[in-house]
N, C-alpha and C positions, 0 to 999 in steps of 0.2 A: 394437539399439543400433548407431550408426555408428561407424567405426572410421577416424581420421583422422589425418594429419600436421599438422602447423602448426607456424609458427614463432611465439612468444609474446614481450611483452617484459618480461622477467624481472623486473625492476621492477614491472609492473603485475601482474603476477603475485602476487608478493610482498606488495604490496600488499592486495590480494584477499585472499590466504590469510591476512594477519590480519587483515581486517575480517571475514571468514567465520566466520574458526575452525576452516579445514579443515588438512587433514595430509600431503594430497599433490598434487600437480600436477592429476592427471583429476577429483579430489572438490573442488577451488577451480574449475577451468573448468566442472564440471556445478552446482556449486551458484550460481554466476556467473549461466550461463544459466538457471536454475530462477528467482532472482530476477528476474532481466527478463522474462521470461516473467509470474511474477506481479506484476510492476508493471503489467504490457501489461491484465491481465484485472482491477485493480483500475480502472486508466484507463476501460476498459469499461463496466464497472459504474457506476463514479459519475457518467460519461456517460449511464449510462440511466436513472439519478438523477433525473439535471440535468430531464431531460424531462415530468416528472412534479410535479404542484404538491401538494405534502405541505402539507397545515394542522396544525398542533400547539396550536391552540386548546385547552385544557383543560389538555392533558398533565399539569400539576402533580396533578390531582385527577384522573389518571385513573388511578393504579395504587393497587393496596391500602393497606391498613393506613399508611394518614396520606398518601396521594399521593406523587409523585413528584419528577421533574425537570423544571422549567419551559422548555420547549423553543419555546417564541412565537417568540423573536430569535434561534433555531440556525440558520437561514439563512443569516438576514442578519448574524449571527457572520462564520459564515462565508467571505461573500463579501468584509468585511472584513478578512479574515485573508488573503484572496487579496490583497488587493489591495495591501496592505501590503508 
């Protein structure tokens, strides 16, 4: 673990620590970083997503005991929901 100085601004700070839920100053700035961190590796991911051409053909009929979720327009959901 690194061991740093910083000047923070207390406000956002504050901030933080009630959207977090944290308790103290070092547990809002690492759970801070641990969030953007996992945005960074969600971003990733659904970039490797993007790459890939998924068919959902069937999907309603394809899991057990009476089928599923009809996932044909989850895409293109989606992409509408981006773009909105």
């Amino acid at each position: 673990m690194t061991r740093i100085t910083v000047d923070v601004n207390d406000d956002w700070l504050d901030a933080a620590r009630e959207v977090l839920g944290t308790d103290t100053k070092v547990a809002t700035i690492n759970a801070a970083l641990h969030a953007f961190a996992v945005r960074r590796q969600a971003r990733e991911i659904v970039a490797a997503f993007d790459q890939v051409e998924m068919d959902f053909a069937g999907s309603a009929d394809a899991w057990r005991y009476g089928g599923g979720r009809d996932l044909d327009r989850l895409a293109e959901q989606a992409r509408d929901a981006e773009a909105a």
